[in-house]
N, C-alpha and C positions, 0 to 999 in steps of 0.2 A: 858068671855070678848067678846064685842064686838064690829067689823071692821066698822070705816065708811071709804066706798070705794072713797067716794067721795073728802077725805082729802087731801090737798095737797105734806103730809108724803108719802101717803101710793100711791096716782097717780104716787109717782117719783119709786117706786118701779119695776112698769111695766116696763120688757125689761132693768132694771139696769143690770150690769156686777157684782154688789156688791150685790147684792137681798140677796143671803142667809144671808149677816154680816148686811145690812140693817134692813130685818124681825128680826134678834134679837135683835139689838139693839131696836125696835121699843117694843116690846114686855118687854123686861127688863125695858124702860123708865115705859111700863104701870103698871106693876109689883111696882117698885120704887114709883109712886104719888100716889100708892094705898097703900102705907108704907111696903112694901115689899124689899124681897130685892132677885137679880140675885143671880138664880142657882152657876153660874160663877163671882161674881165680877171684878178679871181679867181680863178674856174674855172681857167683857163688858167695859171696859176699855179699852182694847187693841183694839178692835172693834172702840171703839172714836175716841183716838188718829192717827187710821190709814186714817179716814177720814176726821181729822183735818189738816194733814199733804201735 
């Protein structure tokens, strides 16, 4: 896989509070359009909704 630093995603990452639940959701999304699926589904889920809320 690889990072474009320059992404809008991945800029909000620097210095987030949420960085670790961010990088994996960002990582599962990649996982997912590449027909894949999370290690964790839940997780990954739980990781949304905490940032939906």
């Amino acid at each position: 896989m690889e990072v474009n630093a320059e992404h809008a995603l991945v800029k909000k990452l620097d210095g987030s509070v949420h960085f670790h639940d961010l990088a994996h959701i960002l990582f599962d999304q990649a996982l997912l359009a590449e027909g894949g699926l999370p290690e964790d589904p839940a997780a990954y889920v739980k990781r949304i909704n905490a940032l939906l809320v």
